[in-house]
C-alpha positions as a LaTeX table, in Angstrom:
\begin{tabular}{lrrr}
\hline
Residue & $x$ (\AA) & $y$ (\AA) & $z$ (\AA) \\
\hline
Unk1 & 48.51 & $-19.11$ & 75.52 \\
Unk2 & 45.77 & $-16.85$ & 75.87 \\
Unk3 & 43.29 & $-17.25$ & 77.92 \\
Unk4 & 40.85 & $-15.70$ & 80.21 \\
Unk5 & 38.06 & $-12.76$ & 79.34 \\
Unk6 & 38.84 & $-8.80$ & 80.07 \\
Unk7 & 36.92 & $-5.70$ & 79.53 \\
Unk8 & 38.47 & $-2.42$ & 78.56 \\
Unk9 & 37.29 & 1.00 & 77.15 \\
Unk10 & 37.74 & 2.17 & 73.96 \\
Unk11 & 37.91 & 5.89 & 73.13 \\
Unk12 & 36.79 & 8.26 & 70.41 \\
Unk13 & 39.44 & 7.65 & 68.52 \\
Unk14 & 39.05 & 3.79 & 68.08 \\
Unk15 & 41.96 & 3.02 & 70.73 \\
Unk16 & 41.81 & $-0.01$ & 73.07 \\
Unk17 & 43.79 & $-1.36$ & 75.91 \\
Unk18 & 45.22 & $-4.71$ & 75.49 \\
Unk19 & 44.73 & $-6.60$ & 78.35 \\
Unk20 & 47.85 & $-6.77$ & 80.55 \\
Unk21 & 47.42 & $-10.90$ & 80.94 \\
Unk22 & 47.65 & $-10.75$ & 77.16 \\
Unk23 & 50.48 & $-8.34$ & 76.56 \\
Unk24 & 52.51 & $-10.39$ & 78.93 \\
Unk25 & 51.92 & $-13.51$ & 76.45 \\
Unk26 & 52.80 & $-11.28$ & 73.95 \\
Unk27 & 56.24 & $-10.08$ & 75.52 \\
Unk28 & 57.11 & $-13.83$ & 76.88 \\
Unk29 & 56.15 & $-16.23$ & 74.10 \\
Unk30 & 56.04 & $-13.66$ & 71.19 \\
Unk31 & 59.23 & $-11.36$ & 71.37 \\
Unk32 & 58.16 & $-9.55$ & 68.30 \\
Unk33 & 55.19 & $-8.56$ & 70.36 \\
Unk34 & 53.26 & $-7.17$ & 67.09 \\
Unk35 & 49.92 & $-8.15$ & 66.32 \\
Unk36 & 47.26 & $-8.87$ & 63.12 \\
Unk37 & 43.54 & $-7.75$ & 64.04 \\
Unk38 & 41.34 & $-9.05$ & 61.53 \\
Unk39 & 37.83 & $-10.14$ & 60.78 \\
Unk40 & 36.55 & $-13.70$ & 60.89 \\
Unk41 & 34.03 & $-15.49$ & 59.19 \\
Unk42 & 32.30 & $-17.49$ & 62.38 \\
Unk43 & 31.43 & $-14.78$ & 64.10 \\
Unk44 & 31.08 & $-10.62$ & 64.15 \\
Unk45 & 33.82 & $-10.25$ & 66.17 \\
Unk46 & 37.87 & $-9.71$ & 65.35 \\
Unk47 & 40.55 & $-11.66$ & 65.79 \\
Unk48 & 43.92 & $-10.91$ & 67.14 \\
Unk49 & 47.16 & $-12.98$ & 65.61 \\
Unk50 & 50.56 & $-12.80$ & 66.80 \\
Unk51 & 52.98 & $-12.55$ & 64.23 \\
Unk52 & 54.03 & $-16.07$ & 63.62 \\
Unk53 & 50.56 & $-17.29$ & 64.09 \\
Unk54 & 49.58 & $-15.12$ & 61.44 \\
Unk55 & 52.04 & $-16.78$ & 59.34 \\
Unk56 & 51.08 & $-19.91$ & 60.25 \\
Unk57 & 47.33 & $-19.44$ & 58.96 \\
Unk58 & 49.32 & $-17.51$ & 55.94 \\
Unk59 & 51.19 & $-21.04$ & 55.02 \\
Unk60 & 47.80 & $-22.79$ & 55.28 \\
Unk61 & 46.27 & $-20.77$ & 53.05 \\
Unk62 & 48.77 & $-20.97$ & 50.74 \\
Unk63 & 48.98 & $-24.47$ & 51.13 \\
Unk64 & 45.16 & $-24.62$ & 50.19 \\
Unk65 & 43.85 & $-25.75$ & 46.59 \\
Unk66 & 42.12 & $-22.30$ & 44.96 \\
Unk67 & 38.27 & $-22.22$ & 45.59 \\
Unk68 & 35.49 & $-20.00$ & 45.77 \\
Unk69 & 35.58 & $-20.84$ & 49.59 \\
Unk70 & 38.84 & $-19.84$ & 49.63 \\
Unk71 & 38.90 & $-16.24$ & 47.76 \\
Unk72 & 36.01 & $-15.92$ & 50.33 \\
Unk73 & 37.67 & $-16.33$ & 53.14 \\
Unk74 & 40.71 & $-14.88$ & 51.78 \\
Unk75 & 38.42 & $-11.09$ & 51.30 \\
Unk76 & 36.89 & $-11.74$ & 54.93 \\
Unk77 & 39.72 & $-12.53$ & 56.64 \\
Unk78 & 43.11 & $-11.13$ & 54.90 \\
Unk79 & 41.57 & $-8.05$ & 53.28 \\
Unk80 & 40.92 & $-6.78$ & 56.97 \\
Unk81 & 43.92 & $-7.78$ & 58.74 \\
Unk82 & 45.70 & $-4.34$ & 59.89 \\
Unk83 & 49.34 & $-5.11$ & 61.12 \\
Unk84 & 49.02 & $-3.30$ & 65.45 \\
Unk85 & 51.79 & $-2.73$ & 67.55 \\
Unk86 & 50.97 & $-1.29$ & 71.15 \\
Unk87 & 51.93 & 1.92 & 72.04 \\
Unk88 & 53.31 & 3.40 & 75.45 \\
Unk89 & 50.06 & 2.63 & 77.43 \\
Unk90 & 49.11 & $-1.04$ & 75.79 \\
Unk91 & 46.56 & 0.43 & 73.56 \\
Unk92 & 46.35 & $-0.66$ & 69.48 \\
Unk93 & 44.42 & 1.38 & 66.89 \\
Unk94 & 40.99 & $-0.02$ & 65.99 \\
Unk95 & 40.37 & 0.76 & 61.77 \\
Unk96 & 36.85 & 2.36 & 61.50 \\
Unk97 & 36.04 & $-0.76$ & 59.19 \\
Unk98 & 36.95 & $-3.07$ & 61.71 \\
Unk99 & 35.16 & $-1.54$ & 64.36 \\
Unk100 & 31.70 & $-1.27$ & 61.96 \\
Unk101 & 32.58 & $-5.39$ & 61.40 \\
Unk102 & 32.41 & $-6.39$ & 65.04 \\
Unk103 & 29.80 & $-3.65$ & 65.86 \\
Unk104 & 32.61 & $-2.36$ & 68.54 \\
Unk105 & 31.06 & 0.29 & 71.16 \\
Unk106 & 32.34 & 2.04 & 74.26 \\
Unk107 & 32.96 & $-1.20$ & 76.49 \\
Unk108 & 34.79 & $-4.12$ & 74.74 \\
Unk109 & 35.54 & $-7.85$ & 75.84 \\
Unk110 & 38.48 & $-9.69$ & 75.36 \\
Unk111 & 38.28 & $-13.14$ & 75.03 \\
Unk112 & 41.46 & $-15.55$ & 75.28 \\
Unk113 & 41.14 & $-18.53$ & 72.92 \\
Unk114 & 44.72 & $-20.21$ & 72.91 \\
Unk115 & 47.02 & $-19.03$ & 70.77 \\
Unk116 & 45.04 & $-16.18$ & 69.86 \\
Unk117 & 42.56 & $-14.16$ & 71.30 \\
Unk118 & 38.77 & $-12.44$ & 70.00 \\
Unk119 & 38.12 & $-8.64$ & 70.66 \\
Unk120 & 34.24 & $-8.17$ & 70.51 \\
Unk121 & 30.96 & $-5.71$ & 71.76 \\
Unk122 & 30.46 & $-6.37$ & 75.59 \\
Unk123 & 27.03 & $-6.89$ & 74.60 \\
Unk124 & 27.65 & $-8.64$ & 71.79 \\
Unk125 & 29.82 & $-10.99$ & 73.83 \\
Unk126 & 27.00 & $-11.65$ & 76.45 \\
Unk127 & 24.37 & $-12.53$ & 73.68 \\
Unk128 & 27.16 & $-15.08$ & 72.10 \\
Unk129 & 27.90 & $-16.59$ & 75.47 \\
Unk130 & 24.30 & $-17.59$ & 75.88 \\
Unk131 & 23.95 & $-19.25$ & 72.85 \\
Unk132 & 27.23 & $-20.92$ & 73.08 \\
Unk133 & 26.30 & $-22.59$ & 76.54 \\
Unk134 & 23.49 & $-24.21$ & 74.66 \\
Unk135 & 26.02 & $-25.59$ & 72.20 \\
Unk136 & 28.63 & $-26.71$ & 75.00 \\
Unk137 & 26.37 & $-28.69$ & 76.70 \\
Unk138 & 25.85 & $-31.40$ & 74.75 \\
Unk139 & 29.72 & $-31.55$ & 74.26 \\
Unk140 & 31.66 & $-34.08$ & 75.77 \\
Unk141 & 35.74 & $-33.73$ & 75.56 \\
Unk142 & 35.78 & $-37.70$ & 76.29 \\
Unk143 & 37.31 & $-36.89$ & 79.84 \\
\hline
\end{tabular}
């Protein structure tokens, strides 16, 4: 699972370090340790599959009757998606369009959210953090 929020550089070249809390998930519960960066639709920020989650959300959206909805989602979200595999020093390859999506600068933030994980603007990060405490407090898990 991932979880937990990192900051790394990227370079000039669109490279970024995976955090190592989140390559070790990747190397212990996802042997094939390849990942799918894509857009998503809630937010301007990517997303970061694992393999067989991406085929997961692959089977659901195959699973799904045809829509406009869904050939909407389907440009957001699978158009994007850009098949990563770290290199030596834990870094992936950023595309230039996914970088313009999420509005990616020097400093990024990694954000864990279970069995996947968001890549967004530091900044960007900050502003949605503030509006999501707002949200979070009037929810109640039922604990």
């Amino acid at each position: 699972m991932f979880q937990g929020e990192f900051s790394n550089n990227m370079d000039d070249k669109g490279r970024v370090s995976i955090p190592a809390a989140f390559r070790d998930v990747l190397k212990n519960c996802h042997a094939e340790g390849q990942l799918i960066i894509t857009r998503t639709p809630h937010s301007r920020c990517l997303v970061a599959y694992p393999k067989r989650e991406w085929n997961r959300l692959q089977k659901r959206i195959s699973a799904t009757p045809p829509s406009e909805a869904l050939r909407a989602y389907k440009r957001i979200v699978i158009s994007s998606a850009q098949e990563c595999l770290a290199d030596r020093q834990g870094r992936v390859l950023l595309s230039p369009a996914l970088r313009d999506y999420a509005s990616l600068n020097r400093c990024i933030q990694f954000a864990g959210a279970g069995e996947t994980f968001e890549i967004w603007d530091k900044s960007s990060w900050d502003k949605q953090l503030e509006a999501d405490l707002m949200l979070a407090q009037n929810f109640e898990l039922g604990l």
